[in-house]
Each structure stands twice: as structure tokens, then as C-alpha cells.
C-alpha positions in Angstrom: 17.1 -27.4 9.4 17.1 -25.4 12.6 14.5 -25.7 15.3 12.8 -23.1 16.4 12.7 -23.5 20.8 13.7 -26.2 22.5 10.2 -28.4 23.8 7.7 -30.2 21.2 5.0 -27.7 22.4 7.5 -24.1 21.1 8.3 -26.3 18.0 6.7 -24.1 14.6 7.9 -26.1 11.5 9.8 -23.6 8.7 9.7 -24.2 5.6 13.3 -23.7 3.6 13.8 -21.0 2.3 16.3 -18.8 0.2 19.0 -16.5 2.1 17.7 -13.1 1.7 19.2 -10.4 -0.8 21.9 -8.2 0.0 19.3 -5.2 -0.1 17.7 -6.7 2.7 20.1 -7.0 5.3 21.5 -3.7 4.2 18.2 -2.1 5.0 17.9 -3.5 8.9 21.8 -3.0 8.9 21.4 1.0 8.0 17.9 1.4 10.2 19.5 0.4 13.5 22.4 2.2 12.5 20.8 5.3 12.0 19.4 5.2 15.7 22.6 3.8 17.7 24.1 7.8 18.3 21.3 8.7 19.9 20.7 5.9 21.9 24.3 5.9 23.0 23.6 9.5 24.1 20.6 8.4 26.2 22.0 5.4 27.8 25.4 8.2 28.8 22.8 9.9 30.6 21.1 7.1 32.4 24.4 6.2 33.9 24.7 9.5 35.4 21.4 9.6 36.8 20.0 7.0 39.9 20.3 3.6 38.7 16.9 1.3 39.6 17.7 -2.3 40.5 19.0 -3.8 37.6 17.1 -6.8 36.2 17.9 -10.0 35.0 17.9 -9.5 31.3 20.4 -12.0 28.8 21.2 -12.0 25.6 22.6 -14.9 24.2 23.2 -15.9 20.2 24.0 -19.5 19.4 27.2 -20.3 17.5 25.0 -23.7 16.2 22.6 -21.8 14.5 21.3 -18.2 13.0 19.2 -17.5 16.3 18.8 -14.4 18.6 17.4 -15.3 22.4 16.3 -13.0 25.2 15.1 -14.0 28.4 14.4 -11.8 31.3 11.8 -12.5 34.6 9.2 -10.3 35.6 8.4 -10.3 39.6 4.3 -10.7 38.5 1.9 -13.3 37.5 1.6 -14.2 33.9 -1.4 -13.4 33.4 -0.5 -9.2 34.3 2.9 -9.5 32.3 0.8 -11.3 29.1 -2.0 -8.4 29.6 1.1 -5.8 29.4 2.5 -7.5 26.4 -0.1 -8.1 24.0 -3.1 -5.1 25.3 -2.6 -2.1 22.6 -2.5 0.8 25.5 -0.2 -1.3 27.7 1.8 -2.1 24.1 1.9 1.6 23.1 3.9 2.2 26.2 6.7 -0.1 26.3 7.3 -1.5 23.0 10.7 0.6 21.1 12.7 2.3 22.3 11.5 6.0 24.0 14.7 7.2 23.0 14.8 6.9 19.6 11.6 5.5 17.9 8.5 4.9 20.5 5.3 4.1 19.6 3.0 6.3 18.7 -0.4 4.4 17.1 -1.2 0.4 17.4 -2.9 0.4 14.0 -3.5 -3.1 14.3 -3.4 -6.2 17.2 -5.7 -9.1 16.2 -4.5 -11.5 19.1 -5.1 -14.5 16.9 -3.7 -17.1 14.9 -3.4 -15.4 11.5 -4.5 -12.0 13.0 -2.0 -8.9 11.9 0.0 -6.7 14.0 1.1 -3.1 12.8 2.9 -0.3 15.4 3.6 2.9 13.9 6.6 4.2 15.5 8.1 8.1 15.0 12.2 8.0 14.4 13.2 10.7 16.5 16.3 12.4 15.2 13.9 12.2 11.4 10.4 12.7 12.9 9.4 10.0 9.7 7.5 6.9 10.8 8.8 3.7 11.3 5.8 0.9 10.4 6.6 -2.0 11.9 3.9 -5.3 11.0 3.3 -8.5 10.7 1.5 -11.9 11.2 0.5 -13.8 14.3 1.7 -17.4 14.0 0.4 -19.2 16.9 -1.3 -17.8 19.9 -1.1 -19.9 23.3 -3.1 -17.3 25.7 -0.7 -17.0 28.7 1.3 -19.3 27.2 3.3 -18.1 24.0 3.3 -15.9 21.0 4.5 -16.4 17.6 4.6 -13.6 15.2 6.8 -12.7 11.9 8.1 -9.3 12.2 8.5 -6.8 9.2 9.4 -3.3 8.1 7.1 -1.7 5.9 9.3 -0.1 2.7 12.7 -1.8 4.4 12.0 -5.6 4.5 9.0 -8.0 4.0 7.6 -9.9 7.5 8.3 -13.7 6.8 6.4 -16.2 8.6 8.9 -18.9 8.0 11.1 -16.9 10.5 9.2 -15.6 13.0 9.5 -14.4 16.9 8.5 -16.7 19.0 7.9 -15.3 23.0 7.1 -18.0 25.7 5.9 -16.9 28.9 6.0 -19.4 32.1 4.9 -18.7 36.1 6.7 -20.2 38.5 6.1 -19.0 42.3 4.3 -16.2 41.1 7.1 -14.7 39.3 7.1 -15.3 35.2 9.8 -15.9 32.9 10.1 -14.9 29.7 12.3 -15.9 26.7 12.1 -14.6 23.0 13.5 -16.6 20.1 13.9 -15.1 16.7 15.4 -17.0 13.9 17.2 -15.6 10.9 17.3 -16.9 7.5 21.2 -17.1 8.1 24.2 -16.2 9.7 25.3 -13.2 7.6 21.8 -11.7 8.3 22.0 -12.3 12.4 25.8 -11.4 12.3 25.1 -8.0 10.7 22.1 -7.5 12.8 24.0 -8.1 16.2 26.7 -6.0 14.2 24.2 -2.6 14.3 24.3 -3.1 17.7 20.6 -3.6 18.2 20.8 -5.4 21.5 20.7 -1.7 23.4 17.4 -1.1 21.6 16.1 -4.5 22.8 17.1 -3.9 26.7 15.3 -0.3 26.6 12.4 -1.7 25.4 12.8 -4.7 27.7 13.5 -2.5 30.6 10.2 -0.3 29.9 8.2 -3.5 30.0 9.5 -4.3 33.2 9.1 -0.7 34.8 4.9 -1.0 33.7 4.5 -4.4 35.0 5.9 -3.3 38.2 4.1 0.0 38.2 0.5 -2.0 37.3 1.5 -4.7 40.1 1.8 -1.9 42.9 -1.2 -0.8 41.8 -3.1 -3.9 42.1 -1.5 -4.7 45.6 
């Protein structure tokens, strides 16, 4: 059985659980693939306009196990970059990606243990919405944030495989890392396949550009 994050205090026990159906993975696979053109065609542009500093964002996806891991620093306190991340008008702002499916209602953000999360986002190049919910795990205030993560009409939120986001300061800068298990391999290979990873640095890179723009204005 896979762990979830390295560290006895990230460690949420899964129960076992079937691989999902074919249906399922089809569904994510054909989502992110309906987006990646115009995303391609946005990221073009960016590198033909003036490039900010570049953060420190990685992507990494463990051959030992069916795992996807971000981690990126922030150059603020935890306790603004936690505030961005989990405040519904801060939320509304960053999370998805503007170029293809941003946010456009936080229905729901019960920052609790067993509290429910649901973004409605509008799919661009359709102008349908995209309902993306699910279930707050654990909640360690400044600390971490567990959550399953589902597609309303596509793919049912799962808590045995949820996100888990850990947040630590260290010389007032914070550093983040984001740890979603899959079910199994077929399932992260054909998500890493859509090419999903751009989607998760725009939105990365939009949370960075409001914790910077809410820092200057605190300084």
C-alpha cells in the first residue's frame, strides 16, 4: 500500500480500493485534452511577450508508486500564502487555468474536516461549466490540507485518494508541495499523458503573481 507523504504527521491511511473503470480515466483523459490547444496557444504567446522571473515550480512523478508531486516556494509568510489559498475571493482568482477554464463562482469552501469544496469553472473554447468538488480530509490551519478532488458528470471525488497540500515557513519564505495519489499507474500515466502539467503551472504561476501582488501591498 502506498503512503501518502513522507512524515508521520502528512500520513492519511487509504483504504484499498478497486482500479477504476476504463470510463473513468477516459473522461479526465478527454477533459484535459479538450483544453491542451488552447493552452498551447496561450503559453506561444507568453513566450513572446516580457517574461517575469521565473519561479521555482517542479514536477516530479515517482516510478515507485502511482503519485503526482508539485512543490514550488512563495517569497511570503504562510500565513498570507494559506489566506490566498484557501479564502473564496483570493481562490476565485488563481485557481484553473485563465486560459482555458477559470473560475467563475466558489459555490462551496467549508475549511473543515469533512467540510465540501465546489468551484464552478467556464470551459472557454465551449462556454459550458466545468464543476469541480469535493471533500476536505484533514485541515491543519497553516499547516496542510487534504481534500479528494472530483468532476461532477466526468468522475466521482474519492476520499481514499485525495490531494494532500503541505505548507511550511522557513525564513519568512514558505514552501509548498502538493501530493495526489492515483488509484494506479494506468490512471496517472494517462493523466500525465493529457499533458495536464501546463494547466497545473498556470494555475501555480497565478497563485504566485497574487501572493506577491497582496505582499507589496502589505509592505
Amino acid at each position: 500500500m502506498a503512503r501518502p507523504i513522507e512524515g508521520a504527521g502528512n500520513v492519511i491511511p487509504f483504504r484499498r480500493k478497486p482500479a477504476p473503470k476504463p470510463d473513468w480515466i477516459a473522461a479526465y483523459v478527454r477533459f484535459w485534452t479538450e483544453s491542451l490547444d488552447q493552452l498551447t496557444v496561450y503559453l506561444d504567446k507568453l513566450q513572446t511577450e516580457e517574461k517575469p522571473q521565473m519561479s521555482d515550480i517542479k514536477f516530479d512523478y515517482p516510478k515507485d508508486e502511482p503519485s503526482m508531486i508539485c512543490t514550488r516556494s512563495f517569497d511570503a509568510p504562510v500565513s498570507l500564502v494559506w489566506k490566498v489559498f484557501t479564502t473564496p475571493e483570493h481562490v476565485a482568482r488563481w485557481w484553473g487555468p485563465q486560459s482555458f477554464a477559470p473560475v467563475r463562482k466558489v459555490d462551496k469552501l467549508e475549511l473543515r474536516t469533512g467540510g465540501k469544496w465546489r468551484y464552478v469553472c467556464e470551459h472557454l473554447s465551449t462556454k459550458g461549466e466545468i464543476v469541480f468538488y469535493g471533500t476536505y480530509v484533514d485541515v491543519v490551519p497553516e499547516k496542510k490540507l487534504a481534500n479528494s478532488f472530483g468532476v461532477e458528470g466526468q468522475f466521482p471525488a474519492d476520499e481514499a485518494f485525495p490531494e494532500v497540500h503541505t505548507f511550511e515557513e522557513r525564513d519568512g519564505r514558505t514552501y509548498y508541495k502538493s501530493y495526489s495519489l492515483l488509484p494506479n499507474f494506468e490512471a496517472r500515466d494517462a493523466v500525465i499523458a493529457t499533458g495536464m502539467e501546463k494547466g497545473g503551472r498556470e494555475s501555480m504561476e497565478q497563485l504566485g503573481q497574487l501572493v506577491d501582488e497582496l505582499a507589496r501591498e502589505l509592505a
